[in-house]
N, C-alpha and C positions, 0 to 999 in steps of 0.2 A: 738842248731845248728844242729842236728844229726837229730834232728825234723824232724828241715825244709827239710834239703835233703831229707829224707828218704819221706817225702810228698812230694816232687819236683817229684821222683823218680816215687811213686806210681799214679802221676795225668799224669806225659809223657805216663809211659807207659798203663795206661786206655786211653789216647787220642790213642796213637799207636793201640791198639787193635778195639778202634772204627774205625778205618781208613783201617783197615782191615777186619773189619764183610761183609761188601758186595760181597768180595769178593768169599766168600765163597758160591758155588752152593744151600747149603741146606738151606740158608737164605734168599736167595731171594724170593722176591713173584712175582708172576704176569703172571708167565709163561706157565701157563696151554694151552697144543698139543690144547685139546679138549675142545667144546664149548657146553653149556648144550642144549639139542635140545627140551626141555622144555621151554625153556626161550630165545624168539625172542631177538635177538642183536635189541639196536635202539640208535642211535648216539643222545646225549643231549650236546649241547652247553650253555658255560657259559653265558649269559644274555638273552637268549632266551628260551621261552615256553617251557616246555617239551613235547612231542608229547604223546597224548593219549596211555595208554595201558592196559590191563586188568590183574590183580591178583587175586589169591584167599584170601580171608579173613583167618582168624583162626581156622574158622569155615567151610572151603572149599569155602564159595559162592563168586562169581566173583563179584569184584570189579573193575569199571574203573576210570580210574583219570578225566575225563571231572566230573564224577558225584560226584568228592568232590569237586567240583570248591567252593568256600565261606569260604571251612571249609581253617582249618589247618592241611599240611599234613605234615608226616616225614618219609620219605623213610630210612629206615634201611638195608643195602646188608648186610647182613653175610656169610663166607666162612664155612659149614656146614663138619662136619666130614667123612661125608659119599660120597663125592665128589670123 
């Protein structure tokens, strides 16, 4: 019986505390002043084309998206440390 509460107790209050994290400034993401001027903004819509853009490879050399048209692509953003 003493169980249960006490696991009653411990799941309210992890719900309460998840109800709480966003609240919190240093948890949020998303709100970066500055925009990398590296890296052209380009607005992508859900069921539409992605509009052409050019990257570097791993290897530095410029890649565009029209020229993987066939293959299979996977775009990965990662938020980089040094940002």
């Amino acid at each position: 019986m003493i169980g249960r509460i006490l696991a009653t107790v411990v799941i309210v209050g992890l719900l309460g505390f998840d109800f709480m994290l966003p609240r919190f400034e240093m948890l949020q993401q998303g709100r970066d002043p500055v925009a990398r001027a590296d890296a052209p903004a380009a607005v992508v819509v859900v069921d539409e084309p992605m509009p052409d853009f050019t990257l570097p490879d791993l290897d530095g050399v410029p890649v565009t998206l029209s020229s993987l048209q066939g293959h299979r692509v996977l775009l990965t953003f990662e938020r980089s440390v040094d940002w």
